[in-house]
N, C-alpha and C positions, 0 to 999 in steps of 0.2 A: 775412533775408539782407541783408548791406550790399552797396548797388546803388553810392553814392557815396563817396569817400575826402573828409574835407576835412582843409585844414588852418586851424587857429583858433589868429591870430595871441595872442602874447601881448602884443603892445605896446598892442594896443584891445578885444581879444576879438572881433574880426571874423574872417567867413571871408573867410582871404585866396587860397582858389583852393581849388579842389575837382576833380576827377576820375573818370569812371564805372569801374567796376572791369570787369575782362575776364571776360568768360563764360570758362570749363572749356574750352570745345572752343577758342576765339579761342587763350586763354594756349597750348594743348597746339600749336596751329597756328606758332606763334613756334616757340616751343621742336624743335618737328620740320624747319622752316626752319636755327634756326641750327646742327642737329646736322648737315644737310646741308650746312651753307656753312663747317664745319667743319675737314672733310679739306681742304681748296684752300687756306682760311689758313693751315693745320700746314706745307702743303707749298711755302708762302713760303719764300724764304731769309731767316734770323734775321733779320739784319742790315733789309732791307726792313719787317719788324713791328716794330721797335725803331724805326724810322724813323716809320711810322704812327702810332704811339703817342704817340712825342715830339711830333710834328706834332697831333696831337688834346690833348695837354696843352698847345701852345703857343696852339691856341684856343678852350682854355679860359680860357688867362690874360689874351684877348684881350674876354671876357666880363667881365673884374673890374667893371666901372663898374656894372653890373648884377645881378652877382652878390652883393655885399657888403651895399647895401639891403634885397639880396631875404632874405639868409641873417637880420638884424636880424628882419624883418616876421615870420618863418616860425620862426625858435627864442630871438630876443631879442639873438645878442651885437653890442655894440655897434661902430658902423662903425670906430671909431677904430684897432678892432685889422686892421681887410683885411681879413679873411676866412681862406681858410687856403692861402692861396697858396703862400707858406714853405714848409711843408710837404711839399705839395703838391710844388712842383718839385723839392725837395731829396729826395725818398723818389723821384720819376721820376730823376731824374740817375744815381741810384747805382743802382738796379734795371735801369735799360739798359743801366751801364757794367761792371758784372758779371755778365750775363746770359748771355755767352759761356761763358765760363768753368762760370758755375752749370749749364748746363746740357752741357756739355762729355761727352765717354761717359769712364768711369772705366776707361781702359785697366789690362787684369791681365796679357796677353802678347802678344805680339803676336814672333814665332818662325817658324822655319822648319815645326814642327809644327802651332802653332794659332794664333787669334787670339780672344781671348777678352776682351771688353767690357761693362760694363756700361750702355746708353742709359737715356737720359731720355723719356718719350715723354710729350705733353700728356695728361689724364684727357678732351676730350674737350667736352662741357657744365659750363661751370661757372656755379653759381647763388650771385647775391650777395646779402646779405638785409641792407642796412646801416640803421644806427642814425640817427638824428635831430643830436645833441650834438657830431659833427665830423663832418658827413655828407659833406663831401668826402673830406675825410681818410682816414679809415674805408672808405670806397670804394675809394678810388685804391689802398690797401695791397694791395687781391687784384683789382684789376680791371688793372691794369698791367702786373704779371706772368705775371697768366692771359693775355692777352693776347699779350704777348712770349713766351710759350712754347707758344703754338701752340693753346693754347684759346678755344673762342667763349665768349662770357657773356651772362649773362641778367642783370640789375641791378633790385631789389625795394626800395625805397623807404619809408621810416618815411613815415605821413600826415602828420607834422607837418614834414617838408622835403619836400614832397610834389613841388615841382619840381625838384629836384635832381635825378635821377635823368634825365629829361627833357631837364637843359642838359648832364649830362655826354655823352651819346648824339649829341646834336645836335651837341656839338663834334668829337667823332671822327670821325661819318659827313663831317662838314665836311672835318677834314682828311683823307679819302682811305680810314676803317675802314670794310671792304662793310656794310650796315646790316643784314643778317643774321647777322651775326657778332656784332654788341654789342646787344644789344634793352636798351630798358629797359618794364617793365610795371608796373601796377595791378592789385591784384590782393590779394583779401580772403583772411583764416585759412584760412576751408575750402577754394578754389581751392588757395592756394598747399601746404598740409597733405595736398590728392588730388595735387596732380602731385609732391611728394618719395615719399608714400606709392605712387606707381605707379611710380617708379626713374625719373622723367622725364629728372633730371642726373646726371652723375658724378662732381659733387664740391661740395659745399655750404659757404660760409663765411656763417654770422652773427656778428652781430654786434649785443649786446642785453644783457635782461635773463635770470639764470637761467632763473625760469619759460619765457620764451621759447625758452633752451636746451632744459628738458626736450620741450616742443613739438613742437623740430625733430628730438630723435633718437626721441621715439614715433612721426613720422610717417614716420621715416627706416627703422626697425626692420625688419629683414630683408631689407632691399632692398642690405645690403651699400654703400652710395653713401658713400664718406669724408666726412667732414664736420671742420671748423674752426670750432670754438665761442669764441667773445670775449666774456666774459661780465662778472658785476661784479668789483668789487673794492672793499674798504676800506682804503686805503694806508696805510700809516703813517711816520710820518718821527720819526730817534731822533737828537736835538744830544745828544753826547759831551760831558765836561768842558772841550777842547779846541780847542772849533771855534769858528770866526769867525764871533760873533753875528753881527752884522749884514748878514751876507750868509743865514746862516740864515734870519735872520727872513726879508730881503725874498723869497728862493725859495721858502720854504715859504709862507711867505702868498698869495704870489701863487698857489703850488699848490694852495692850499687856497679861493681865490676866484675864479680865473678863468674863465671863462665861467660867471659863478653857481656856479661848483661843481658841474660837470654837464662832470666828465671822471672816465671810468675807470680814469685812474691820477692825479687827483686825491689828493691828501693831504687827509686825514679823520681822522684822530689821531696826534698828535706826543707825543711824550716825550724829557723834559729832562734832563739831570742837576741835582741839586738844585743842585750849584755856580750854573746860571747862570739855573736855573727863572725866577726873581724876574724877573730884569733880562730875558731870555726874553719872558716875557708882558705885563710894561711894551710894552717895543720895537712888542710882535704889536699891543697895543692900538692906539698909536700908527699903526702902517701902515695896520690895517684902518677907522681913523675918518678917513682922507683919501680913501677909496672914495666914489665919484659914483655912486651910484644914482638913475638916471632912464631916461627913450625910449632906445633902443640907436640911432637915428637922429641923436641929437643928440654932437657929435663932442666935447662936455667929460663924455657919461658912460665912466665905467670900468666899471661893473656894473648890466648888463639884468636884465627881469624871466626869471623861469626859462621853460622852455619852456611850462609852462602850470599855472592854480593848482591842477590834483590833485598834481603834485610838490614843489610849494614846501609844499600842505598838508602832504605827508610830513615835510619837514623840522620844517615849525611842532611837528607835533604830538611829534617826538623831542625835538626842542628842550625842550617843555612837562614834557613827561614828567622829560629829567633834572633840571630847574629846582625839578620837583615834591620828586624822589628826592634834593636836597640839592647839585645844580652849581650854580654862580652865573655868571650871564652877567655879562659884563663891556662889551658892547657898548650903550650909553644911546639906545634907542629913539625920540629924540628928537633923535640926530643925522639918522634917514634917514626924517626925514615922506611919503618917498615910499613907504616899504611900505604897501598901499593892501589887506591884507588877502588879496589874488589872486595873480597871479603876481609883482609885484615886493616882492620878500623883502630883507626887510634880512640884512647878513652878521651873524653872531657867532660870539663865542669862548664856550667856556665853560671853569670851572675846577671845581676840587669833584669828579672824574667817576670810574665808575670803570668797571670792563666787566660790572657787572649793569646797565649803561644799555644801550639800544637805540642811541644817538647815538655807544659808542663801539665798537658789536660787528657792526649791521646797517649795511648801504650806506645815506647819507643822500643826495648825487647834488647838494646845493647848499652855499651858502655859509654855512656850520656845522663846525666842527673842535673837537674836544676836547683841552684837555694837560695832562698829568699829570707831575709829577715822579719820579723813578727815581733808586734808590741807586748801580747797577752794569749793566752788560752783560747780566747773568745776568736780573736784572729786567727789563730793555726788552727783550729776546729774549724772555720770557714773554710777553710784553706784546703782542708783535709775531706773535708767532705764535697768541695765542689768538681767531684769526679764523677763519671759514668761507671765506675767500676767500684766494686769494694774485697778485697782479700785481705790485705793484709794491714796493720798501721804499728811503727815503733815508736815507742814514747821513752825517750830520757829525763828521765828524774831518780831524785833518793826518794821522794815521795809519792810513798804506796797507793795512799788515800789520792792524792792529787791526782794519778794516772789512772783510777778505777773509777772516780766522777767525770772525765774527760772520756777515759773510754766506753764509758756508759752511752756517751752522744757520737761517738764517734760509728761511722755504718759501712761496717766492715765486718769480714765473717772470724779474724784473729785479732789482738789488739796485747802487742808485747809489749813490755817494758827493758830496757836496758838489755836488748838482744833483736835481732831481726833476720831474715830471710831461714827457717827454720824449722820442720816441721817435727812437732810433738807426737809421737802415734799414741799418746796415752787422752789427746785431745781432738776432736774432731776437725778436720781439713774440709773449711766450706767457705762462702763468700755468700755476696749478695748483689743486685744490682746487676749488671752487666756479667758481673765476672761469674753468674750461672745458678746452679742449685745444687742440694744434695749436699753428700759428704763423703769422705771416705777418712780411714783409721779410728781408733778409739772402737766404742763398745757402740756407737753411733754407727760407725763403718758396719758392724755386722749386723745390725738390725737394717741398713738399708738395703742388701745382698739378701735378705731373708724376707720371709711375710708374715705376719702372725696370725694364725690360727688359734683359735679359741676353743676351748672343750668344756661343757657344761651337762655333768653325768649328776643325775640324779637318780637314788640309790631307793631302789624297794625298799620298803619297811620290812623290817623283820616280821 
């Protein structure tokens, strides 16, 4: 039974902080606290939670000095980028500023006979189970709105941003959220698998790997508890005969390397039209051999080790694999002496590929992308769709029409044009396929955090 959590920095292979996990009865003890402190926060006025919230994001952002080192030591990206404050505030901004509204009763009549409504009512307990790879970010999408809409949360923590969860909690209770209301725990497989399997919450959002998905709904089975699954994805990005190299390259490379490559709508395999293939992966080479790989501490690197060497092993050994089965890497091993074999992984491209690789069909999660050239539409649609996953897909073109009948076929839960890895909170963040169910942000996001309740008042005659 694991008695401690730690987290094992990838910048030195040290533990950089560790944590005793909660006994069964401790974790059941929170969670029956915050289904009691509940009802009191639903029965705030909106307006006063929206306030709390902003205020508990504001010191958050009042934590940056400390937060940004710490997020380096604990998943590798480097400080230069902030952290994910951006984000961060921009996903709170628009979640409070239409929260009214989102949650608003769906008037149907409202007559001298009836008055017939549909409410939003909070589910209640809501349990966040977030990932490591944007562990603020990730959070704040269903801890914000749970929140604003009248729900208490429980917030579960990946070991490897093992304080994260710790400083989001700490900054809320600060600004003014009852600390019954937001808990954050520790808390190991089995603990956390007894208390979904006992119906402890009313509403579950992960946010992970498949396997992990399967996990949460065997332990969820029967217990009826909704759940929002955020799972992987293999993105792919398709440049049109059409479109503006150069802006291609630089979005999609950077989608394809930024934070090592350890984002869920990360771009993982592109395809070209043969028109601009050539010139295409010139350009790609180019960008990707001015990547700084070194300490995510040190503020002239652009690219940290990944979060620890079993996942960069993952890539290695994809990488090896298509290398083996006839891709050619194009990236010279010998501009990034700092891959040291463990977690700091050198980026590459590869060419040659096709979808009997594992590198261009399973989630690779670092900085490795495949691309292949394409005749037509009809091809990169193939191409694009023969995945197990679907989250995200970019499309380069000037044509609007062209990427809206493509995207129509395309089976994915977002489908961008001339932009990628990216999330909109004024647009719902969902997949399909593999990559889970549900959604979170947008006016979607707080209808799935809510339940609707119906009122149908029929009015004595005068």
């Amino acid at each position: 039974m694991t008695t401690t959590l730690k987290c094992i920095s990838p910048v030195d292979g040290s533990v950089y902080a560790e944590r005793p996990v909660l006994a069964a009865a401790a974790a059941a003890e929170i969670v029956d606290k915050a289904r009691a402190a509940q009802k009191e926060w639903a029965a705030r006025p909106l307006g006063e939670r929206i306030g709390l919230v902003q205020a508990g994001i504001a010191s958050l952002n009042e934590m940056k000095a400390e937060v940004v080192p710490e997020l380096a030591w604990m998943m590798g990206r480097p400080v230069r980028y902030g952290g994910e404050y951006g984000g961060v505030n921009e996903r709170t901004a628009y979640m409070a500023e239409i929260a009214a509204a989102a949650l608003a009763p769906l008037a149907v009549e409202d007559s001298d006979r009836f008055r017939r409504f549909i409410a939003r009512e909070p589910h209640g307990v809501v349990f966040v189970i977030a990932p490591w790879n944007y562990p603020y970010l990730t959070a704040i999408n269903t801890i914000v709105p749970a929140l604003i809409a009248g729900n208490a949360v429980i917030l579960k923590h990946a070991a490897q941003t093992l304080l994260v969860g710790e400083r989001i909690v700490r900054a809320f209770t600060q600004a003014g959220v009852p600390g019954d209301v937001f808990a954050n725990v520790f808390l190991d497989h089995a603990t956390t698998e007894r208390l979904i399997g006992q119906g402890a919450f009313d509403f579950i959002n992960f946010t992970g790997s498949v396997g992990g998905g399967r996990s949460i709904e065997r332990a969820a089975a029967g217990t009826f508890t909704g759940l929002g699954l955020e799972l992987g994805g293999k993105d792919p990005g398709y440049v049109m005969d059409d479109a503006d190299l150069d802006w291609a390259v630089d979005v999609l490379m950077d989608g394809a390397m930024y934070n090592a490559g350890q984002c869920c709508c990360g771009i993982e395999r592109i395809y070209v039209a043969e028109r601009l293939y050539d010139a295409f992966v010139e350009k790609s080479v180019e960008w990707v051999n001015r990547l700084a790989l070194g300490n995510p501490l040190d503020e002239a690197t652009t690219l940290g080790p990944m979060a620890s060497r079993r996942f960069a092993d993952t890539v290695r050994a994809q990488t090896a694999e298509a290398v083996r089965d006839g891709a050619r890497a194009l990236i010279d091993p010998k501009r990034f002496p700092q891959d040291d074999g463990g977690a700091y992984l050198m980026p590459q491209l590869l060419v040659d590929v096709n979808h009997q690789m594992r590198v261009m069909r399973e989630e690779s999660f670092g900085p490795v992308v495949g691309i292949m050239p394409v005749h037509d539409d009809e091809e990169a649609l193939a191409l694009m769709n023969d995945c197990e996953y679907g989250l995200t897909a970019s499309l380069w073109t000037n044509d609007t029409e062209r990427a809206m009948r493509l995207g129509e076929k395309i089976e994915t839960g977002t489908v961008f044009m001339n932009r990628a890895d990216y999330l909109d909170p004024a647009l719902c963040w969902t997949g399909c396929k593999n990559t889970g169910r549900g959604g979170s942000l947008s006016v979607i996001g707080f209808h799935n955090l809510t339940r609707p309740k119906s009122f149908h008042l029929r009015k004595q005659p005068a």
